[in-house]
Phi, psi and omega in degrees: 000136158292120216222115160248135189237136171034022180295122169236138183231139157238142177252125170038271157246006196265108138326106212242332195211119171245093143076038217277119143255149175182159163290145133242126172316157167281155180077332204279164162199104190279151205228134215230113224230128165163157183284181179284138215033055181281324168131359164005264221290319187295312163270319164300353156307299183299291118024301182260009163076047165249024170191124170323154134276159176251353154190170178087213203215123173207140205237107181242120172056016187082358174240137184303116182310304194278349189269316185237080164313320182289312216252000151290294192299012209274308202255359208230126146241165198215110141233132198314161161309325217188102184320141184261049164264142173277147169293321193261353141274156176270145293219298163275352183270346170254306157352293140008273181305282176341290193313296198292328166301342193261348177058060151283124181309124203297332177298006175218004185301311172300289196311324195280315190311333197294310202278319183271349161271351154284330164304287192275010169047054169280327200303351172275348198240005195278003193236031161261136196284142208276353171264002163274330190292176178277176194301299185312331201254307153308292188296341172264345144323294154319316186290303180291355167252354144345289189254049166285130172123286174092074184286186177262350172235139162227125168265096176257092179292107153085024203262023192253343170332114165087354161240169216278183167330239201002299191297313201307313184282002176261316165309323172308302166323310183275005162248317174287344158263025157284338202274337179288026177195340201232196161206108186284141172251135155188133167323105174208136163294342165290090210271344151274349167283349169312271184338299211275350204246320214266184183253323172252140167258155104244131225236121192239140147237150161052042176077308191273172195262149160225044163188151156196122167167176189259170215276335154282019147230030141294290192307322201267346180259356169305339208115354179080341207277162175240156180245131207254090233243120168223154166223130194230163142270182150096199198283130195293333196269309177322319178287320173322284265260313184311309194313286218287346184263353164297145181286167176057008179257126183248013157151169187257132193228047155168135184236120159254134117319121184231043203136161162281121186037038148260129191228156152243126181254144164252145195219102213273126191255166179188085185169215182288078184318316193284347197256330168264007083007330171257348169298300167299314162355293200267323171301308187293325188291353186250356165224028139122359210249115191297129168241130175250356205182116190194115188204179195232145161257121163284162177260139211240194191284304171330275192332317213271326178313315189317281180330265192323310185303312174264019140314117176248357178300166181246030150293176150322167164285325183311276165320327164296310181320302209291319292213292174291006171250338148315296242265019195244319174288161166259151198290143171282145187328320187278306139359289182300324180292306173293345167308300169324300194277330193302010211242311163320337168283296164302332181274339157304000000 
């Protein structure tokens, strides 16, 4: 297990990582998640003891990064956001190089280079100079010494940056068969290759953490609603009228004209998405109203990043959800009660 406690970076005055703690598991494949210059690429630097911290703590295996360096990075391979390769070697000869920084013993030095360049499907490119290769090719490279050693954590910024369809879903594969032996922490703006690989999120802006957890019951914190597409012909006010009178409809939060008397409404649900959908259904067809188009969208990883990201409150993002999903219901006597006192409280 990885333990990062209160980690904090300051640049002179500007605060780039504010006080983060958080795990990664064994086995897990943690998904590191915030726009640019959220502090990503900055807390995995400190995590892999390639940047000081100003304050706080992380723990590999029970050893302290900054007190026992050698024997935590021991267990950790790391690639950088911009591949740490030299250019003017060739491809086993920077392997090579790499293998002996890790002091892998020269009896297994041939095999394991053998080995992480069959993982990364290199061995046609290994006797190329690394600055002839392509961008995609450089990252995979970058990716095989990562895992020389064949450590038990891996850190990956970014590692899929530059490479084409083909490549992404074959490294996408080769990190989820990473998990059987190993545990990933890594970074991407591709948040269905997130959905599809990880098990876990942490979703960072601006230095604060404002979510962990895994991406379905992130999704399920949204609030639950399915959002409802129905395109309709016929009268705009009838249809409006069916929509909003349904149980489990908790309002229409978009009308397109798309035509004469053709409208499409989006409809934010709350409940049984299939029992209410057939509800509408059978009301607009019983008063005269054409459906040509009608399906349900769930709320997804993308929505929930949106949310938590453009959130501006200094609560959690977490908090913020449950607080608008208090606030779409009504308080319960304890709820209330507790309203109560928190208010009695302020006023002392």
């Amino acid at each position: 297990m990885i333990t990062i406690e209160n980690l904090t970076k300051y640049y002179g005055n500007n605060r780039a990582v504010n006080n983060i703690s958080f795990t990664i598991n064994d086995n897990e494949i943690l998904g590191f998640l915030g726009p640019n210059g959220a502090g990503k690429s900055t807390t995995m630097n400190m995590i892999a003891g390639f940047l000081p911290m100003t304050a706080g703590k992380v723990t590999i295996c029970g050893n302290d990064i900054t007190k026992e360096p050698v024997k935590a990075k021991k267990n950790l391979g790391y690639l950088p956001e911009i591949p740490p390769v030299y250019p003017d070697m060739r491809v086993r000869e920077y392997l090579s190089f790499c293998a002996g920084l890790k002091r892998i013993p020269m009896t297994k030095k041939s095999e394991e280079i053998k080995r992480v360049m069959n993982l990364l499907k290199i061995t046609d490119v290994k006797d190329k100079l690394i600055k002839n290769l392509s961008k995609g090719y450089k990252q995979r490279v970058g990716f095989a010494q990562a895992l020389l050693g064949n450590p038990k954590f891996l850190i990956l910024d970014e590692p899929t940056v530059g490479l084409d369809p083909k490549q992404v879903t074959e490294v996408r594969s080769i990190i989820k068969d990473l998990k059987k032996e190993h545990s990933v922490i890594f970074s991407s703006h591709i948040l269905s290759e997130v959905s599809a690989v990880c098990d876990r999120v942490v979703i960072i802006n601006k230095g604060d953490i404002k979510a962990i957890d895994t991406i379905e019951n992130l999704e399920k914190q949204t609030g639950g609603s399915l959002i409802l597409h129905i395109r309709v012909k016929g009268s705009r006010t009838v249809a409006s009228n069916i929509i909003e009178m349904t149980d489990g409809v908790k309002e229409i939060t978009k009308i397109n004209v798309e035509g004469d008397d053709v409208y499409e409404f989006t409809v934010q649900l709350d409940g049984d998405g299939e029992a209410i959908k057939n509800k509408i259904m059978l009301e607009l067809m019983n008063n005269g109203i054409q459906i040509s188009e009608i399906f349900t969208e769930k709320p997804d990883l993308e929505s929930v990043f949106v949310k938590l990201i453009n959130s501006k409150s200094s609560k959690s993002g977490i908090e913020e959800l449950f607080d608008e999903i208090k606030a779409e219901n009504p308080e319960t006597p304890d709820d209330e009660a507790d309203s109560d006192n928190a208010e009695k409280e302020d006023n002392e």
